[in-house]
Kinemage of the C-alpha trace (Angstrom):
@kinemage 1
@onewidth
@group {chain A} dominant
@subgroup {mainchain}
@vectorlist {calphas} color= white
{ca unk a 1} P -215.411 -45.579 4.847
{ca unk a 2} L -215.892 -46.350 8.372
{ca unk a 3} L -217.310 -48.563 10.442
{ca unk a 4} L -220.950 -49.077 10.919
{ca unk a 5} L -222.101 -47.349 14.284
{ca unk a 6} L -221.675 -49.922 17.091
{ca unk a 7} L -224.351 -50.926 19.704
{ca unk a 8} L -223.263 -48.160 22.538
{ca unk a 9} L -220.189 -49.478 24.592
{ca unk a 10} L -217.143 -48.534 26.876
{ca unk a 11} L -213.875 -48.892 25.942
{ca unk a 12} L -211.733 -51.232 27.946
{ca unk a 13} L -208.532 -51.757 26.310
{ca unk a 14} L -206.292 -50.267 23.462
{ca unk a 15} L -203.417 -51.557 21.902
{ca unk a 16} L -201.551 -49.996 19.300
{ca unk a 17} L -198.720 -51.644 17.017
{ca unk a 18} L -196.719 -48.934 14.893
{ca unk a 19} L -194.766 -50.134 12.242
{ca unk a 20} L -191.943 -48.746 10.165
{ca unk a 21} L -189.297 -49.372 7.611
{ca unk a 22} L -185.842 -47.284 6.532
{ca unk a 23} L -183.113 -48.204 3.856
{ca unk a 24} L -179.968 -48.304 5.782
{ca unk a 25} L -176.790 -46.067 4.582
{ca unk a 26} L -174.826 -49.634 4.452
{ca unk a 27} L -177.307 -50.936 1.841
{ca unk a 28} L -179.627 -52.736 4.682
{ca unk a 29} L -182.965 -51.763 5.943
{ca unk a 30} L -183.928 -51.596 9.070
{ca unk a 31} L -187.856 -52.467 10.021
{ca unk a 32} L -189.245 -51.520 13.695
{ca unk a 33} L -192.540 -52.542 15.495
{ca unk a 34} L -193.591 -50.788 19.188
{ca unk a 35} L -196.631 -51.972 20.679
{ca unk a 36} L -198.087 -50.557 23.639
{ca unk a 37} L -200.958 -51.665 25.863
{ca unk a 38} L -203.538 -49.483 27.959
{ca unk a 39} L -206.321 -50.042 29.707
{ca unk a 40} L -209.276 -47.714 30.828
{ca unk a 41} L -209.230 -48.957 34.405
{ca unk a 42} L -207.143 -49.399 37.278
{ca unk a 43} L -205.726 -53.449 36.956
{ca unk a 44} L -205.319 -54.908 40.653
{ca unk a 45} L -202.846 -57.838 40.990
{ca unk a 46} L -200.894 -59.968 43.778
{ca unk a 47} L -197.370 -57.928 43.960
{ca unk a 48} L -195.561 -59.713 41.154
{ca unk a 49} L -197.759 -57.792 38.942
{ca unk a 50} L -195.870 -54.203 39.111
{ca unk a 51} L -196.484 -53.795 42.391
{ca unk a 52} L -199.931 -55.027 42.458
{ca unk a 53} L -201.435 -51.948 40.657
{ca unk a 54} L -201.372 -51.273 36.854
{ca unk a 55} L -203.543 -47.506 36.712
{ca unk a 56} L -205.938 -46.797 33.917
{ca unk a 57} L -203.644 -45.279 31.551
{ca unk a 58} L -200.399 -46.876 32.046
{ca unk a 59} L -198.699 -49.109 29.902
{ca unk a 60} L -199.379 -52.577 30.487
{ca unk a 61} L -196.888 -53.240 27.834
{ca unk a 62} L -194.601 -51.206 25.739
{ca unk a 63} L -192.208 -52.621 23.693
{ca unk a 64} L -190.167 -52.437 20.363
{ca unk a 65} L -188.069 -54.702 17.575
{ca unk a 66} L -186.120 -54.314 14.603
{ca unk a 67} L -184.789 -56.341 12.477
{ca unk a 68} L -182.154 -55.732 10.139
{ca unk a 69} L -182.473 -57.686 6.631
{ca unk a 70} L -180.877 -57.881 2.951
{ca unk a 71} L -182.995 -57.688 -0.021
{ca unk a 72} L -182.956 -61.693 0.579
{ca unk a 73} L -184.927 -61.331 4.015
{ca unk a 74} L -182.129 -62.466 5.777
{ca unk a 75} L -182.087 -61.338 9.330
{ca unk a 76} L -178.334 -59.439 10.010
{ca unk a 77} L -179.584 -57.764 13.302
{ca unk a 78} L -182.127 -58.330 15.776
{ca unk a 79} L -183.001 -56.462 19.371
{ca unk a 80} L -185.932 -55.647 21.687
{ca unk a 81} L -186.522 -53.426 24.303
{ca unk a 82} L -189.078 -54.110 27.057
{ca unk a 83} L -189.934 -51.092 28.773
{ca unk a 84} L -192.673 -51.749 30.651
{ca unk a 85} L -194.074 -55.259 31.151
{ca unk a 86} L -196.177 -56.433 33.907
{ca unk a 87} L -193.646 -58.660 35.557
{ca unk a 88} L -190.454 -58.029 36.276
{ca unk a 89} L -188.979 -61.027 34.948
{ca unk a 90} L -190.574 -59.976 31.385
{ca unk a 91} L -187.988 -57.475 30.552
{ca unk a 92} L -185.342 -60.668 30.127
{ca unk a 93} L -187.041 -62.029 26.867
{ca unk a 94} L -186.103 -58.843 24.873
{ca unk a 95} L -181.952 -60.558 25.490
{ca unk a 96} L -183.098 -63.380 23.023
{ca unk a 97} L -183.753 -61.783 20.016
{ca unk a 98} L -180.455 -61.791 18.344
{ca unk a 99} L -180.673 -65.762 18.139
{ca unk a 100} L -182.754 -64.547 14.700
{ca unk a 101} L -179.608 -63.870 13.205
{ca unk a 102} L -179.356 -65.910 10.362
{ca unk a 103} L -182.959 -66.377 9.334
{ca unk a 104} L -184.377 -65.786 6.596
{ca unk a 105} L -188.030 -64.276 6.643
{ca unk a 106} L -190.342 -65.972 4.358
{ca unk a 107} L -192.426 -69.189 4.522
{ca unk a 108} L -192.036 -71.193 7.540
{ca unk a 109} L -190.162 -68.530 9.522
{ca unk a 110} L -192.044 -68.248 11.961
{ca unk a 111} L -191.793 -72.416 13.387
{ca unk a 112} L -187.667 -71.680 12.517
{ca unk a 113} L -188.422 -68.745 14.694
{ca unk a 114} L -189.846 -70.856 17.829
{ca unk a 115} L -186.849 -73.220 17.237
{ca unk a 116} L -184.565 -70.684 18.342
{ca unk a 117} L -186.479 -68.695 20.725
{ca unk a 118} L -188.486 -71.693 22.921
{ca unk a 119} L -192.032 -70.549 24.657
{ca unk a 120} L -190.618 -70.543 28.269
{ca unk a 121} L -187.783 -68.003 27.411
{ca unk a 122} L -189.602 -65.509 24.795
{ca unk a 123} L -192.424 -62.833 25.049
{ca unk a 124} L -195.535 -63.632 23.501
{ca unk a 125} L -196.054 -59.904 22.607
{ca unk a 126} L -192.381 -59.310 21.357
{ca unk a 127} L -192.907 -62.848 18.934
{ca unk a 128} L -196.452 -61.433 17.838
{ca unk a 129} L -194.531 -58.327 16.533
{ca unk a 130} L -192.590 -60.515 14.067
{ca unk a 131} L -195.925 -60.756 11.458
{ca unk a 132} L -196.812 -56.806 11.245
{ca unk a 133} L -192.531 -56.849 10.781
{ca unk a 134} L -192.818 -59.022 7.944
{ca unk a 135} L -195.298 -57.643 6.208
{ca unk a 136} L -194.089 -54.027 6.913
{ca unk a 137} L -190.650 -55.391 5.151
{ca unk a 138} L -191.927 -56.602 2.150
{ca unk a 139} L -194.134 -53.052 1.675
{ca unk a 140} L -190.700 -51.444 2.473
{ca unk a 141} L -188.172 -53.116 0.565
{ca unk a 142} L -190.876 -53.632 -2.592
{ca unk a 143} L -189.365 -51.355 -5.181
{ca unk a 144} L -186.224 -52.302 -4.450
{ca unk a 145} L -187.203 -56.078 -4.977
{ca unk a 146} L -188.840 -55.122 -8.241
{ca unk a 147} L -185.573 -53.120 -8.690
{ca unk a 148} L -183.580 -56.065 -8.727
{ca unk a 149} L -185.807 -58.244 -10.432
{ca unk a 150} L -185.539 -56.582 -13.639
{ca unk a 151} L -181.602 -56.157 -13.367
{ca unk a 152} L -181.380 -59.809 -12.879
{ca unk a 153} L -183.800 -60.177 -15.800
{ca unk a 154} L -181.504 -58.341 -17.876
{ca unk a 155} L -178.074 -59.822 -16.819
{ca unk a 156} L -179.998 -63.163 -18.137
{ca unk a 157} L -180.603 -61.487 -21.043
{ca unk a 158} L -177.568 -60.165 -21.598
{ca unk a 159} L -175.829 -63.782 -20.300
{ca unk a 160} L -178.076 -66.025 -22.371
{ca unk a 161} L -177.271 -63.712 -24.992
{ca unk a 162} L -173.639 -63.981 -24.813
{ca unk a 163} L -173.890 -67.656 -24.086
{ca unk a 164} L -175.876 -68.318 -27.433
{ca unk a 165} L -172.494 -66.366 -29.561
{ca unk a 166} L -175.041 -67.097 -32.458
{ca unk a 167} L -176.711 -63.652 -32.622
{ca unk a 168} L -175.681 -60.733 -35.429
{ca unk a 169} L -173.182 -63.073 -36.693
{ca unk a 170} L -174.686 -63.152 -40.126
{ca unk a 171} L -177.755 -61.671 -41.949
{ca unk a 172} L -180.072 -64.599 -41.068
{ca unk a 173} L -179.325 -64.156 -37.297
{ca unk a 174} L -179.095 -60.601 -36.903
{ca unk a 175} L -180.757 -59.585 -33.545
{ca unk a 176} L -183.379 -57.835 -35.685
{ca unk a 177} L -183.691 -59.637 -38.465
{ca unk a 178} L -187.096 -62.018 -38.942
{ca unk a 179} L -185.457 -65.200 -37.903
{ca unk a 180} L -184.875 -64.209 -34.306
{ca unk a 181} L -188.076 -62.230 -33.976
{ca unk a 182} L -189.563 -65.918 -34.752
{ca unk a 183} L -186.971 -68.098 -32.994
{ca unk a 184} L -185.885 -65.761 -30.233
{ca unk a 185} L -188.237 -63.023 -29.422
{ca unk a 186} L -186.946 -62.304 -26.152
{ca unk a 187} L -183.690 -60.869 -27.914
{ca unk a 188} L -185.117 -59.229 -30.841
{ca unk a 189} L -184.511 -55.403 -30.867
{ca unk a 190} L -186.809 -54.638 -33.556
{ca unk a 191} L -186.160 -53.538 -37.465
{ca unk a 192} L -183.286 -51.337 -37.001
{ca unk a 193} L -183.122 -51.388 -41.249
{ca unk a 194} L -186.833 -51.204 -42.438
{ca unk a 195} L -186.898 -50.167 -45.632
{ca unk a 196} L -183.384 -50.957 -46.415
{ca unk a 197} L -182.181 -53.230 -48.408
């Protein structure tokens, strides 16, 4: 469903922010973000600024990340590439990324994030990427996760299990006999005998 028709207007800017995720051959995955700037008019500056002219059309910006996690969100790999910025000096902060190494995406990230990568020598639009990154990894790595999840649900089953070196040792505690449907349900297999007796 789309928007409601707007009150008539002229566009000024566009940004766009394309995200992606890939399962790595080495068990990894790999999740990128580009985001590019345009404007719909010709941006005059002093000469820092490209030059002094940015033309309708041009990137203002245009750059990309990727990070390279486990299933645990922990960060492996981590580069940028600045290809167009508006000043020069912008195309240095895409050099810090790799002090994410080590980090683990998840709550609070993002202020361990800022203790690595300090205000005066990041990019505002490279740290921005980081939430559509996050977000895009979760939706990436999700069946995996859920993959995972239920292995480690039954290697606790099967551990607990073990551990308890109570079950089918007799008739009372056979694993589908009443008395662990009642006292155990998470390890009864159901009436392999019904009808027997």
């Amino acid at each position: 469903m789309p928007l409601p028709n707007p009150v008539k207007r002229s566009q000024l800017h566009h940004r766009s922010i394309q995200c992606e995720g890939f399962k790595r051959e080495d068990g990894l995955w790999d999740i990128e973000a580009h985001l590019t700037d345009q404007r719909t008019y010709d941006c005059s500056y002093d000469p820092e600024h490209r030059g002094g002219l940015i033309q309708a059309g041009e990137n203002v910006h245009n750059m990309q990340v990727r990070l390279t996690l486990d299933l645990d969100f922990i960060i492996h790999e981590a580069v940028a590439v600045s290809d167009e910025t508006p000043f020069p000096i912008c195309f240095q902060a895409a050099q810090v990324m790799p002090r994410l190494i080590g980090l683990r995406m998840g709550k609070g990230w993002l202020k361990a994030v800022r203790e690595r990568i300090s205000t005066q020598v990041s990019c505002t639009h490279l740290i921005d990427l980081l939430t559509p990154i996050a977000n895009t990894a979760y939706q990436t790595m999700h069946s995996a996760l859920e993959e995972r999840a239920e292995q480690r649900k039954l290697a606790d089953k099967n551990f607990t299990r073990n551990k308890l070196g109570i079950l089918d040792t007799c008739i009372a505690l056979a694993s589908d006999g009443e008395v662990v449907k009642r006292q155990w349900p998470e390890f009864y297999t159901g009436a392999k005998h019904e009808g027997q007796i």
